[in-house]
C-alpha positions, 0 to 999 in steps of 0.5 A: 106285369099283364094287363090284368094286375094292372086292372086289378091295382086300380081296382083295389085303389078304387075301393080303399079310396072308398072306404078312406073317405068316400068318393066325393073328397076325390071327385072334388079334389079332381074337379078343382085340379082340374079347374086349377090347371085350365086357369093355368093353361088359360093364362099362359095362352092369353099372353101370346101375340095372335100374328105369333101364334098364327106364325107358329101354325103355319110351321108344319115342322113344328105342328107335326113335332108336336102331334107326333110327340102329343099322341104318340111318344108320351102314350107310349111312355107312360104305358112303358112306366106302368109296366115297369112300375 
């Protein structure tokens, strides 16, 4: 699958999300999703200790893992499972 189907599929989906329902239900599903997960996040992060989050920053091994892993592997993935999609 080039680059140009790819766009061209997203295009598509684009417009029959359009002509389903119009853009504001998807724009409002995306924003409450998005608000929904920031409060999960959120309350997650508010329960760890500070002198065990500090802990942890000071682990580079860890900071690295994480960075690499973050910006790195799972682009390259999902790239990976569109094209295969």
């Amino acid at each position: 699958m080039t680059t140009t189907t790819i766009i061209q599929r997203l295009l598509e989906d684009t417009t029959q999300e359009q002509q389903d329902g119009g853009a504001l239900p998807h724009l409002l599903a995306s924003i409450l999703s998005n608000l929904f997960l920031f409060v999960l996040i959120f309350g997650l992060s508010v329960t760890v200790p500070v002198n065990k989050l500090k802990h942890q920053l000071s682990n580079g091994y860890a900071v690295g893992t994480g960075i690499v892993l973050q910006f790195g592997i799972m682009p390259a993935l999902g790239f990976v499972a569109v094209l295969l999609g």
